[in-house]
N, C-alpha and C positions, 0 to 999 in steps of 0.2 A: 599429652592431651589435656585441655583445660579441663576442670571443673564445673559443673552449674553451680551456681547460687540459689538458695530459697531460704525468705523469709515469712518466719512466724507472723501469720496477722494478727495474734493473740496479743505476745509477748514482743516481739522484735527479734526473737533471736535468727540470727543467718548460720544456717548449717550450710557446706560444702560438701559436693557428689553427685553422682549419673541420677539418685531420684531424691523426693524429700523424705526425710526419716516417717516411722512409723508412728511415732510421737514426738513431740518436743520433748528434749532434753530436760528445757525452762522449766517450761509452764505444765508440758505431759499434752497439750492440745494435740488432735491428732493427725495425721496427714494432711487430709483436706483443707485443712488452716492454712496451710504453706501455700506461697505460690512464686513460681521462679522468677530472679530480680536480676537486673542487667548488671553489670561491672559497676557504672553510675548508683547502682541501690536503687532504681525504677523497675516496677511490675513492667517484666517481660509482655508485648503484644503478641497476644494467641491469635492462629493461622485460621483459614477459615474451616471448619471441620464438612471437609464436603461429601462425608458419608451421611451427615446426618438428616433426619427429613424434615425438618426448617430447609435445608439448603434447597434440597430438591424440590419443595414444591415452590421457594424464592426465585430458583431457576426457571421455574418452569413458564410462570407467571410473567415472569420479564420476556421469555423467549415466544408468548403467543403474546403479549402486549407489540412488540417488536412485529413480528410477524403479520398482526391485523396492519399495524399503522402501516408497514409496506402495501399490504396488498388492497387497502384505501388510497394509498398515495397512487399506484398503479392502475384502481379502476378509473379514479381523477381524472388522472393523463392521461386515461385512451378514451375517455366519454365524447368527447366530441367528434373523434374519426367513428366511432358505433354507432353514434345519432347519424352521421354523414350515411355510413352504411344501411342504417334503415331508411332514411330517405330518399336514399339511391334504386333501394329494394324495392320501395313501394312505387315510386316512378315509373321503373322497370316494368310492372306488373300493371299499373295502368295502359302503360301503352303496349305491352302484352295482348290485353282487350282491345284494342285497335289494331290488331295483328302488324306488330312492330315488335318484333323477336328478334330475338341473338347479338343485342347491341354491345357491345363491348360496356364495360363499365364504365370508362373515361368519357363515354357518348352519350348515355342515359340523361343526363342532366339538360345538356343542349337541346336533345333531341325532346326531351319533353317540354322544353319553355318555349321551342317552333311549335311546337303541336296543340299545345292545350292552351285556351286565350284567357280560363279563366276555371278557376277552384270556387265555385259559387256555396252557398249555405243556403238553402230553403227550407221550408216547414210542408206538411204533407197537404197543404191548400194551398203550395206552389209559391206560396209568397218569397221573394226573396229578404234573405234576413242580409245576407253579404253578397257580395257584386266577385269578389274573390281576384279581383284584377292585378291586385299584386301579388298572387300566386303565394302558394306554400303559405301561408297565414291563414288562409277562412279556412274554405271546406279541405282542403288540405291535413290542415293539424289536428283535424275532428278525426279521435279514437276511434278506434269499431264501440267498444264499454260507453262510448258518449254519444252515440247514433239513437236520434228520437223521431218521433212526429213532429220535433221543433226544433231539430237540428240535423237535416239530412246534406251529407255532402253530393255535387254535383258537378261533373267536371264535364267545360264545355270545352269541345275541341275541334280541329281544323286542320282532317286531313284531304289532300291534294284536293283543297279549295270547298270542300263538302263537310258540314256541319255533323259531329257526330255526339251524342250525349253518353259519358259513362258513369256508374252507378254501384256500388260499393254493395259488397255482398257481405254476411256474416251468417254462419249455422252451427249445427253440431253433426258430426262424421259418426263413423260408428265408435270409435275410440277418443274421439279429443276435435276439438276445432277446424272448421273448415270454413275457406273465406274466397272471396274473389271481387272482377269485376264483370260487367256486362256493355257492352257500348250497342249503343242502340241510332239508326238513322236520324237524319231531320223528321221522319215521318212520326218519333219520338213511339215506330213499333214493329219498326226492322231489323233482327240482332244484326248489328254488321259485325259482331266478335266477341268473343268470352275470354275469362283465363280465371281458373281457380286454382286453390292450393288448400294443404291440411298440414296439420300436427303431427301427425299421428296414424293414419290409416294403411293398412296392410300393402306391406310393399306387393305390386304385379296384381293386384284387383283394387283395392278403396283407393289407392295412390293413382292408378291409372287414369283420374281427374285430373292429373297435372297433365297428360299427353294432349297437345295438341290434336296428332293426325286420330289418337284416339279412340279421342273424346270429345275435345272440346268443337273441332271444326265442324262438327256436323249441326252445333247453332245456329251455325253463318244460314242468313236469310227466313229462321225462322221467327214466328211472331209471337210476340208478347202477348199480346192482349186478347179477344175471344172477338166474335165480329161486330159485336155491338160497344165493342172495349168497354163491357162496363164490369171485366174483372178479369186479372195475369189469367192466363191461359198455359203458354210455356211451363213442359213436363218432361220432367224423364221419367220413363214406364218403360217396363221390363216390354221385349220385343215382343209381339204379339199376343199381349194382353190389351184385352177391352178396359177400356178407360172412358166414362159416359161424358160427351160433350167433346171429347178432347178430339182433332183434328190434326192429321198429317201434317201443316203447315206449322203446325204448334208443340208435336209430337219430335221427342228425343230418346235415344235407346240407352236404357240403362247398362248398368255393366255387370255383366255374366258374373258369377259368383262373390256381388259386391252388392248385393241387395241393401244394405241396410245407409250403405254409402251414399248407394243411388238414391233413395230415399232422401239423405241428409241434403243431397244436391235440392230434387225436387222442393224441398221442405223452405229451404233458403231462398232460391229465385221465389217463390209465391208470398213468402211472409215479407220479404226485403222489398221486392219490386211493388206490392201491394202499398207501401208505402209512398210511394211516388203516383200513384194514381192521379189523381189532381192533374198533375205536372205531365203525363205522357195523354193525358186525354183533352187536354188544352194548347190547342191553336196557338203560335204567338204569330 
């Protein structure tokens, strides 16, 4: 079996053996001085010592650098099918509000560029800011976080030949966000249809907003406005509570042990819809 080699870094002297002597012979330098040399007489290249913790935390360093850059490179690549999916999403839920439900997702798209002639921008004095006629650009791409008195969106739409207006809702649920739409007649104060949704709220009562047969159908035909429309009317109030002003034609039944939910409804349609005042109280 060969020998190592180690030379003195003091001295030069090369001793032969399994380790390097305890001192030099030469010079008396002491171990640590030595260091093992190849056949050639070149300082042997040391392995990497991967007990030690330089190593581990070099590892470790490299392996979440590696790691993030994948899982950037992966949110990259899929950003554009998620943007498709939310804009597929929100479509859906427009025409939700036009009681246009269960459309396959391959269908949602078409079926909203037949229906809706225009994504408009108004200001709460009805002015138009955008015309919205090439869709998915004006009132379309307006946030709920960017909805004002000088940026409200407005979706003008046209079903089987009848003009119907929908209207973008945002509030707070009992736990987290709650949002929807409202599409209202020509008459700009006949619900022809609702659809809301939440974040967050207790599945089998505050969740029970997303049901159609419900909850939400029992909007169909009622009215917005109060008789003189000179303010939202449209309420959900717990059944058989006195509510002063409020009228059966206007009047919506809250949900049984979702008090706080129903509320976030009511709270929503009057602060949102109050918004568009102007605009539901003017003739064109």
């Amino acid at each position: 079996m060969a020998t190592k080699k180690f030379k003195c870094k003091v001295c030069g002297y090369i001793h032969e053996g399994d380790a390097a002597p305890a001192k030099c012979p030469a010079c008396q330098a002491p171990a640590s001085e030595f260091e093992e040399i190849t056949e050639g007489g070149q300082p042997k290249k040391k392995g990497i010592n991967t007990s030690s913790n330089t190593y581990t935390i070099i590892y470790a360093c490299v392996v979440v650098i590696i790691v993030a850059f994948l899982l950037a490179f992966v949110s990259k690549a899929l950003e554009p099918q998620s943007m498709a999916n939310v804009r597929i999403d929100k479509k859906s839920q427009i025409l939700a509000a036009l009681n246009i439900r269960d459309l396959d997702k391959a269908n949602v798209e078409s079926k909203y560029d037949e229906v809706v002639v225009s994504d408009q921008i108004i200001t709460s004095n009805g002015e138009m800011v955008k015309d919205g006629a090439s869709k998915d650009k004006d009132g379309f791409a307006v946030e709920d976080k960017e909805i004002s008195a000088e940026n409200l969106p407005l979706y003008v739409c046209n079903v089987n030949g009848e003009t119907k207006y929908v209207m973008p809702l945002t509030g707070k649920g009992l736990w987290d966000a709650i949002w929807g739409y409202v599409a209202v007649n020509a008459d700009k104060n006949t619900i022809y249809g609702v659809y809301f949704s939440h974040k967050g709220e207790t599945a089998g009562l505050g969740a029970i907003i997303t049901e159609y047969e419900k909850f939400q159908k029992q909007f169909e035909g009622k009215k917005v406005l109060n008789a003189d429309k000179s303010a939202v009317l449209i309420s959900v109030a717990k059944k058989g509570k006195f509510v002063e002003g409020l009228t059966d034609d206007s009047r919506c039944d809250a949900i049984t042990g979702a008090t706080l939910t129903s509320d976030g409804v009511n709270n929503m349609l009057h602060e949102c819809l109050s918004r568009y005042m102007t605009f539901l109280t003017t003739n064109e």
